[in-house]
N, C-alpha and C positions, 0 to 999 in steps of 0.2 A: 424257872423251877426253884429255884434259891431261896428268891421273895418270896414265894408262895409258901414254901416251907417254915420258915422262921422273919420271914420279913427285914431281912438284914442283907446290905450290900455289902457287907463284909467279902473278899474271897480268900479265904483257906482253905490248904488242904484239905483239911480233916471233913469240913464240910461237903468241901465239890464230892469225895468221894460216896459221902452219904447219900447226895442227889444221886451221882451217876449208879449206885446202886438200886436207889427208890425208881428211878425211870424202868433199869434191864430187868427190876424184879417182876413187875406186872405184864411186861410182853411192850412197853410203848415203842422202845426202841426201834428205829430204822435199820431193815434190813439191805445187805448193800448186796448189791450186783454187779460183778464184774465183766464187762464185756470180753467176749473171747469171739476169733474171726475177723467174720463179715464185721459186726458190730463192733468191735474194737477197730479196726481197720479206718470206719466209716468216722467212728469218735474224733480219731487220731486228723482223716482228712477235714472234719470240722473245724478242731480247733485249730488245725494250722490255717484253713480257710479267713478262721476270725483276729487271728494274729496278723495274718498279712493284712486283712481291710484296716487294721488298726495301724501297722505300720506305712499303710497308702494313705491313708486320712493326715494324717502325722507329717510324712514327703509333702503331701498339696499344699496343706497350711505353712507349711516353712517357703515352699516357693514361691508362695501368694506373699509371703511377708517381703521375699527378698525383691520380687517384681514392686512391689509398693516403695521400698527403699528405694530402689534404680531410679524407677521413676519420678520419685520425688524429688532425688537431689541432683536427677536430669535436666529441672525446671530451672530458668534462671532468676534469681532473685530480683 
């Protein structure tokens, strides 16, 4: 929105606030939702869901690495 406006990468203040005025003035802005409940609840067991596969993926590759180590310097030269 910046460049569009004046075509300058510059970032200051004085500008961003210009944008973020020009965007809220015409209705563009995203409206947010916050989940309450059930849907917050369900949020909450996602990201933990995708935090743990992340930290399972993470465990695998370190003990593939450490199996490949053993293994390696199990061999006799």
């Amino acid at each position: 929105m910046k460049e569009v406006n004046d075509n300058s990468p510059l970032k200051t203040d004085d500008k961003d606030s210009r944008v973020i005025a020009d965007i809220i003035r015409p209705g563009c802005a995203l409206t947010l939702i916050v989940p309450e409940g059930e849907a917050a609840y369900l949020r909450r067991l996602t990201n933990a869901r995708e935090r743990h596969m992340g930290e399972q993926t993470t465990l695998l590759n370190q003990l593939q690495q450490l199996v490949f180590l053993i293994s390696r310097s199990s061999k006799p030269c």
